[in-house]
MARPAPA-719363 format. One line per 2 residues: for each residue x, y, z of C-alpha. Coordinates in Angstrom, 1 decimal, padded with zeros to 4 digits, m for minus. Layout:
BEGIN
X Y Z | ...
***
This chain:
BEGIN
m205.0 019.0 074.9 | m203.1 018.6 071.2
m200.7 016.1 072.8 | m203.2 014.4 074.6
m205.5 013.7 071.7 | m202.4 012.7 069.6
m200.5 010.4 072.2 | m204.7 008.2 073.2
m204.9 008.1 068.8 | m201.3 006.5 068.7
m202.5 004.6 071.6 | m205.2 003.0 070.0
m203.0 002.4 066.5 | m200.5 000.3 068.1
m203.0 m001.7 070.2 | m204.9 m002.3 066.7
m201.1 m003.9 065.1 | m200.6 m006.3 068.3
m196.7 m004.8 069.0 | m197.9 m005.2 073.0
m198.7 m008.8 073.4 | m202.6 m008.2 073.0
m204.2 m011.3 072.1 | m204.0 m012.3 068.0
m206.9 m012.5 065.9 | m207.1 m016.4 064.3
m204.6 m016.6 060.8 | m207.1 m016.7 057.6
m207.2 m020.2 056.4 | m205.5 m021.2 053.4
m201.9 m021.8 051.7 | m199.4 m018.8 052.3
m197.0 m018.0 049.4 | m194.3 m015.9 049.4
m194.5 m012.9 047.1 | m191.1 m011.8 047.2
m188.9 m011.9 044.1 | m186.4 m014.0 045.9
m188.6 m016.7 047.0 | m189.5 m017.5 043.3
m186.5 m019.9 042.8 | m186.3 m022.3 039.8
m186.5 m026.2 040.3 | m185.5 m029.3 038.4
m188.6 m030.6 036.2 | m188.8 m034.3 037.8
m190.7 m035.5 034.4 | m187.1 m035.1 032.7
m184.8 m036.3 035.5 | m183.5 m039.0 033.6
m183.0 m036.9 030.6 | m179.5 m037.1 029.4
m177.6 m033.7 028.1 | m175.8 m034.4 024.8
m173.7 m031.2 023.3 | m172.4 m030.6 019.7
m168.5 m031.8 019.6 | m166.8 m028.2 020.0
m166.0 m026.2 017.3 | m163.3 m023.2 016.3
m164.6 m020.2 015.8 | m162.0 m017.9 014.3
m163.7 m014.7 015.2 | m166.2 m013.3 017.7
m166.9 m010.1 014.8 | m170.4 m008.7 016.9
m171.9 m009.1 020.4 | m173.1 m011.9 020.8
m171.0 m013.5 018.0 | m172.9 m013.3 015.2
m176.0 m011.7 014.0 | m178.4 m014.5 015.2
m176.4 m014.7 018.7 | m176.4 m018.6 018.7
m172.9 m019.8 018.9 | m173.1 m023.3 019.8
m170.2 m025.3 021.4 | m166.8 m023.4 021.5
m163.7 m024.9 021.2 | m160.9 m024.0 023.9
m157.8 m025.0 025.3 | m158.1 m028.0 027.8
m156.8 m026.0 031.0 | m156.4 m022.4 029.8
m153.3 m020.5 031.3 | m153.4 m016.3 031.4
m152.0 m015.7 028.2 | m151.5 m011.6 028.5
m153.2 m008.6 030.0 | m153.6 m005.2 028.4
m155.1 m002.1 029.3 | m157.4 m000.6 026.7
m158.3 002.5 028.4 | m160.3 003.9 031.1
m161.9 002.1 033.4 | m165.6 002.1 035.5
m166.2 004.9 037.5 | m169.4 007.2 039.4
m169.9 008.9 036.3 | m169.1 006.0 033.2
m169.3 002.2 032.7 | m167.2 m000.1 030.7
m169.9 m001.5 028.7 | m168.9 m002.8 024.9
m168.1 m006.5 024.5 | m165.0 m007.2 022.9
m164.6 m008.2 018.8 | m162.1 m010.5 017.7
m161.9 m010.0 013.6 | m158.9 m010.7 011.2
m156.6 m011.6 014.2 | m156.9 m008.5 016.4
m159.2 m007.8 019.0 | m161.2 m004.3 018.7
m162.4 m002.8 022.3 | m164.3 000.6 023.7
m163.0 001.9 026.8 | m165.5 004.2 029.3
m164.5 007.4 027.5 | m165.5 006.3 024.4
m162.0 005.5 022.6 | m162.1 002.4 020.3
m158.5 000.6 020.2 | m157.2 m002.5 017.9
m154.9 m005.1 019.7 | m153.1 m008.1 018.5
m154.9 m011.1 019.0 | m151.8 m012.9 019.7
m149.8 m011.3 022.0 | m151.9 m008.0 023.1
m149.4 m006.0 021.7 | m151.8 m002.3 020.7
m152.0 m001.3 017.0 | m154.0 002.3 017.2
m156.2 004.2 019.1 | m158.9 006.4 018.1
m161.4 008.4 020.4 | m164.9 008.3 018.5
m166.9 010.5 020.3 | m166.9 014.1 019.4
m165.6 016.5 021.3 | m169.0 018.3 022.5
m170.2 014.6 023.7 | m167.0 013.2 025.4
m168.1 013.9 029.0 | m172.1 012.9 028.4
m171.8 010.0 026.5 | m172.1 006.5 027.7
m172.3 003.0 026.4 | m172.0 002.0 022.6
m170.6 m001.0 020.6 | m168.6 m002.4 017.9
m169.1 m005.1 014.6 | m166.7 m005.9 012.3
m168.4 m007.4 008.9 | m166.7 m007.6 005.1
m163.6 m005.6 006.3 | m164.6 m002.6 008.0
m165.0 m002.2 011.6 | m168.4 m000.5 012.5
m169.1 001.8 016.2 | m172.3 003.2 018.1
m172.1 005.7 020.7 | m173.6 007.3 023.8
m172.8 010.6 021.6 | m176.5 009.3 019.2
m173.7 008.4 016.5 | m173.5 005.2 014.6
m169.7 005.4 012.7 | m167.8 002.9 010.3
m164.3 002.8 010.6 | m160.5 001.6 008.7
m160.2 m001.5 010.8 | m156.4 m000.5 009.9
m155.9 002.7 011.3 | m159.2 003.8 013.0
m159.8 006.4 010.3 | m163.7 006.9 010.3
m164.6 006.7 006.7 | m168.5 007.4 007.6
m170.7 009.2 010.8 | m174.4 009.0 011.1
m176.1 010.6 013.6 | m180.0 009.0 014.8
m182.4 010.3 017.4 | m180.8 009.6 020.3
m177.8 007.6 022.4 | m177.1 004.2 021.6
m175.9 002.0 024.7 | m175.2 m001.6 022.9
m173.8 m002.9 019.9 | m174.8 m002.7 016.3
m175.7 m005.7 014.4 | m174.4 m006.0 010.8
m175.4 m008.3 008.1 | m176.6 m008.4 004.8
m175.2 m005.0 004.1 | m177.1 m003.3 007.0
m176.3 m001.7 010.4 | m179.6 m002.3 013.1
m178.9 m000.5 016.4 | m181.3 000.5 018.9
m181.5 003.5 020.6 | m182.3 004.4 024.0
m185.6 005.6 023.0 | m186.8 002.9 021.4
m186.0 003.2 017.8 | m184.5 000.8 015.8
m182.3 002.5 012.9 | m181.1 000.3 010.0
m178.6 002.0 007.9 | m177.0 000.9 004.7
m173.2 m000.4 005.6 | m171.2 001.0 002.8
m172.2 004.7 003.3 | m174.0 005.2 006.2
m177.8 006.3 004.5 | m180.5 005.4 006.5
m182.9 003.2 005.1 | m185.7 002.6 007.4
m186.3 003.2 010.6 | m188.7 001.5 013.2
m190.7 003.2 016.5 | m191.2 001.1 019.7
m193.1 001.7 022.4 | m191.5 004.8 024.3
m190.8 003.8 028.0 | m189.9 006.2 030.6
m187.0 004.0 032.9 | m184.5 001.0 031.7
m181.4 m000.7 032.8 | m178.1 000.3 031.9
m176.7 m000.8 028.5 | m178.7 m001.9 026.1
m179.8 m004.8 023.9 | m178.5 m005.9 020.2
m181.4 m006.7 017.4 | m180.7 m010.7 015.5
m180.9 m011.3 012.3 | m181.1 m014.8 010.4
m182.4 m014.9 006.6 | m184.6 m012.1 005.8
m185.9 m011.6 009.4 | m184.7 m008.9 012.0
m186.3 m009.1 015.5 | m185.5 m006.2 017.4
m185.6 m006.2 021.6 | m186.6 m002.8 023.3
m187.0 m001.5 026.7 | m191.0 m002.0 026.8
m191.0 m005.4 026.6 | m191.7 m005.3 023.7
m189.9 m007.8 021.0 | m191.1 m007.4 017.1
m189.9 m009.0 014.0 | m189.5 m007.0 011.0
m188.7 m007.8 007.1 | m185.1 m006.9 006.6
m186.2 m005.5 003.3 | m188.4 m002.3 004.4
m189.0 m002.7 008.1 | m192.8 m004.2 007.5
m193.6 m006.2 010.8 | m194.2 m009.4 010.9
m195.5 m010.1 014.2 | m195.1 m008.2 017.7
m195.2 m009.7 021.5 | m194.4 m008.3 024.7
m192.1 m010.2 027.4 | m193.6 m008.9 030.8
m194.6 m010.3 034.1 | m198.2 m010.8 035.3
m196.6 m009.9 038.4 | m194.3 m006.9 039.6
m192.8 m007.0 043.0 | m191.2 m003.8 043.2
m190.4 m000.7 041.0 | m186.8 m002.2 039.9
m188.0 m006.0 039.4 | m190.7 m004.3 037.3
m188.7 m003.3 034.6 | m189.5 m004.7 031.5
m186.4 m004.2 029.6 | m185.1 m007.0 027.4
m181.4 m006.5 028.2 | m180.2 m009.9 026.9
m179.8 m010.5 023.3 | m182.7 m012.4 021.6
m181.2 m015.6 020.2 | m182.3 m017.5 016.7
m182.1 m020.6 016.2 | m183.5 m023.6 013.6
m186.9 m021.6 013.3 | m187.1 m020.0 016.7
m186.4 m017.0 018.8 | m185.5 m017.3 022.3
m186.0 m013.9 024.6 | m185.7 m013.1 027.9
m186.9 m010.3 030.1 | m185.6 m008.2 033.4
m189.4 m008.5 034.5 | m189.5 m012.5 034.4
m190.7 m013.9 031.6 | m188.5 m016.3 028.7
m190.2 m017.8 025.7 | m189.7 m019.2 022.7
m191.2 m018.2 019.5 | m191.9 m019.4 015.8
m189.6 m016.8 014.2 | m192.4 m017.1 010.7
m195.9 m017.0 012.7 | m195.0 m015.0 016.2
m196.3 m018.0 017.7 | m195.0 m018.8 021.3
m193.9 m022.9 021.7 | m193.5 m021.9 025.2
m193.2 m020.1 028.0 | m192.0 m019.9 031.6
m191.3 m017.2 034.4 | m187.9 m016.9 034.2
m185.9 m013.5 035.1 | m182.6 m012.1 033.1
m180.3 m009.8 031.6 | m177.9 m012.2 030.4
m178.2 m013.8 026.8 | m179.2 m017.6 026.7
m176.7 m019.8 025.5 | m178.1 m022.6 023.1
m176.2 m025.0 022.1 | m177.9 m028.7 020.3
m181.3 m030.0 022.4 | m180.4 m027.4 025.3
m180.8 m023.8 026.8 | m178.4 m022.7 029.3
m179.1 m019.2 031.2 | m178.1 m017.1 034.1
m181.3 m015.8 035.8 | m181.2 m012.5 037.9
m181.7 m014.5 040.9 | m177.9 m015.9 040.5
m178.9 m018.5 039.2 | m177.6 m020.7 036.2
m180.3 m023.4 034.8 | m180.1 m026.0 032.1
m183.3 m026.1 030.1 | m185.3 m028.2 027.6
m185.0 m026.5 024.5 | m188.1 m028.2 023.2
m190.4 m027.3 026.2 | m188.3 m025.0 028.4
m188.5 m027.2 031.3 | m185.9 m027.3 033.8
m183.2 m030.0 033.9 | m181.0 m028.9 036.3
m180.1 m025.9 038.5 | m177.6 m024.4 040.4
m177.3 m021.5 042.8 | m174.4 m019.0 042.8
m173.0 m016.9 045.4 | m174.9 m014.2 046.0
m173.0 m012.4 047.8 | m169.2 m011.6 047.9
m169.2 m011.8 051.5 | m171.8 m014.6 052.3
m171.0 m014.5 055.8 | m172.2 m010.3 056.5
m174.2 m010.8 053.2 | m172.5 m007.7 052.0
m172.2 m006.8 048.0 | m174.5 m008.6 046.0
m172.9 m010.3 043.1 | m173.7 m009.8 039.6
m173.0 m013.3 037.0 | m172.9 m012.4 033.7
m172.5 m015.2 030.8 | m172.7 m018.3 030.2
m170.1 m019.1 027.5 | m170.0 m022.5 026.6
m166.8 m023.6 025.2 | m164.6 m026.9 025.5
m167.5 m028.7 027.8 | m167.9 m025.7 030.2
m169.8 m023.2 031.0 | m168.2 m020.1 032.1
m169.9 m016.9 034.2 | m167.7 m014.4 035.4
m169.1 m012.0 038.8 | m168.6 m008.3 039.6
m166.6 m009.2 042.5 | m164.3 m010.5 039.9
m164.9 m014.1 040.2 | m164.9 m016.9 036.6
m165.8 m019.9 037.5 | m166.7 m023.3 034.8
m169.3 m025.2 035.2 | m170.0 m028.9 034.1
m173.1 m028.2 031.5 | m174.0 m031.8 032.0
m175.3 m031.1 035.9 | m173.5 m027.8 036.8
m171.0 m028.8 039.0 | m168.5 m026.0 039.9
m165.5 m027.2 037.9 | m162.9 m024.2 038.2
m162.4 m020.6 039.7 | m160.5 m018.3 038.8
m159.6 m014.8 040.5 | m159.0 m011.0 039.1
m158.2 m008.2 040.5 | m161.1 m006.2 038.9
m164.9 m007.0 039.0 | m166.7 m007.9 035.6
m170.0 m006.6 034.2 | m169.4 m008.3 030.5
m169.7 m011.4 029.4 | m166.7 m013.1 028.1
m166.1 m013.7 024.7 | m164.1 m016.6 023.1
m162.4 m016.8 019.5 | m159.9 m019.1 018.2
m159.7 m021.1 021.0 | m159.0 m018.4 023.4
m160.8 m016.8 026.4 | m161.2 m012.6 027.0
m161.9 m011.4 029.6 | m163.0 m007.3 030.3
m163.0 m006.3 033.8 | m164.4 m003.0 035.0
m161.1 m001.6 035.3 | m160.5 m001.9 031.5
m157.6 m004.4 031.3 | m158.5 m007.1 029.1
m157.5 m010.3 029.7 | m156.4 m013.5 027.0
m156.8 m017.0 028.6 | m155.3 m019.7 026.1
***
């Protein structure tokens, strides 16, 4: 009797959901928008079609000495060769696996090039030829298999570290003698920022530590919002006068006085709208970028603005998805949305002036592994985004034209970096790779 009752109530349920060709109610009237994350594509703002994109004339840049190249993250036009040729390859290490990530940008400082493998072990190349100088494992030795992430600086001749092992260190950019350890309240997955005398790093619980540079003492400290989930890696704070604005997790971006941490003003980057649990993430991976009065922010969750860096104010605002840092160089935004995406924006307004999709997939034809872009670099009139199925490819930043490709044997999860008028790239597998 069970089964009976059972198989007349499943019956009834699939004659109420129409799978047998019953007759279908009327659709509700009305417009019907898509609510998934991948119908939410970005389009070219027609009101400045006939706006024309003018750069700054390239410059060299002798060193990249932080992530993001300096402490305000805004790098402008690069200079670099006209056609760069594969210069040399080096290993520095260990590579990506299950269990660690390659995830430290490369420094170039005082003509060597300073890396962090996935096992934590910081090494100083020749900028020149590649050629390795030292090696030195950071981590201590009750960490080494738990620890993941970290990053490096390089400011008024020492050579500074953070770790997955809740360690910020400052090294003999020499010999890789550590000449001070600090330890905060937990790991550290991105890079410090140094200026002014001060180390700001952010931890994965949401703390921002500032520690004096010459001995390590901790000066102040700020609390974030304490959030439960986040991507891998981690976010670097910017600093520009007597401002640091520090990106956490949470969403949540906040300027501070450099002096003693007082806050200046606080805002929070998420989406009125979360598709799904991962989309819904309102980490603030990409590094907040200052420039001529203004801080431009991105989160994972979809929303970019730009904001007075003195009142907190927002100029603008538009729904715009991303891990990757935005690239400002003169009148003009360039960014690399989650959606593979790489747009050309207004930097007055944020409005779109062009857009251009990138492959999505590595194999477009079974759709099978999703590509990851990260970048763009601008440098010599291009704009250069590298994929994790180890893909570089230029673009024209005038209307994003595909201009150039360029194959590794490795995938690449970091973006590239460029110094004296040459290219590195990291790939997953840990070689690291000089185009000049």
């Amino acid at each position: 009797m069970m089964r009976v009752l059972l198989g007349l109530v499943l019956a009834v349920f699939l004659a109420g959901c129409d799978l047998f060709g019953e007759k279908k109610k009327d659709p509700l009237p009305g417009e019907r928008i898509p609510i998934m994350m991948l119908d939410r594509q970005l389009e070219p703002d027609e009101r400045i079609a006939d706006l024309a994109v003018r750069l700054p004339p390239p410059e060299v840049n002798a060193e990249w000495p932080q992530t993001g190249g300096t402490a305000d993250h805004a790098m402008q036009h690069l200079a670099l060769a006209g056609v760069p040729k594969r210069a040399w390859q080096t290993s520095i290490g260990t590579g990506s696996s299950r269990d660690r990530r390659v995830l430290t940008q490369p420094i170039v400082a005082n003509g060597r090039v300073f890396t962090m493998d996935a096992e934590g072990q910081v090494s100083a190349f020749e900028a020149q030829g590649g050629r390795r100088l030292w090696r030195e494992n950071v981590l201590p030795e009750s960490a080494e298999r738990d620890a993941i992430g970290g990053g490096l600086a390089f400011d008024d001749g020492t050579l500074f570290a953070t770790t997955g092992a809740a360690q910020v260190l400052a090294l003999n950019p020499e010999n890789g003698k550590v000449l001070w350890r600090q330890s905060v309240t937990a790991p550290l997955r991105s890079g410090p920022t140094v200026a002014h005398n001060r180390v700001f790093a952010v931890s994965v619980d949401n703390q921002l530590h500032v520690l004096d540079a010459r001995d390590g003492a901790k000066l102040w400290a700020y609390a974030g919002i304490a959030e439960t989930a986040s991507l891998l890696g981690g976010s670097s704070p910017a600093v520009e006068g007597d401002v640091v604005v520090a990106p956490f997790t949470s969403g949540e971006l906040v300027a501070l006085r450099l002096e003693n941490g007082r806050q200046l003003w606080q805002d929070t980057l998420i989406a009125v709208r979360r598709i799904d649990a991962v989309s819904g993430l309102a980490d603030i991976r990409a590094l907040p970028v200052m420039d001529r009065g203004r801080i431009y922010a991105i989160s994972h969750s979809g929303r970019m603005a730009a904001i007075d860096l003195r009142s907190g104010s927002r100029v603008w605002d538009i729904p715009l998805a991303s891990t990757q840092t935005p690239w400002v160089a003169g009148d003009f935004l360039f960014v690399a949305t989650t959606l593979n995406e790489v747009a050309c924006l207004s930097r007055r307004d944020g409005r779109v002036r062009w857009v251009v999709q990138l492959p999505i997939f590595a194999d477009p034809k079974k759709q099978k592994e999703k590509v990851m872009w990260v970048g763009p670099v601008l440098a010599a009139d291009r704009l250069i985004v590298a994929g994790s199925h180890g893909r570089v490819l230029s673009l024209s930043p005038y209307d994003g034209r595909i201009l150039g490709e360029v194959k590794l044997s490795s995938g690449v999860h970091i973006s590239p970096v460029v110094a004296n008028e040459t290219l590195y790239v990291l790939t997953d597998d840990a070689d690291l790779i000089a185009f000049r």
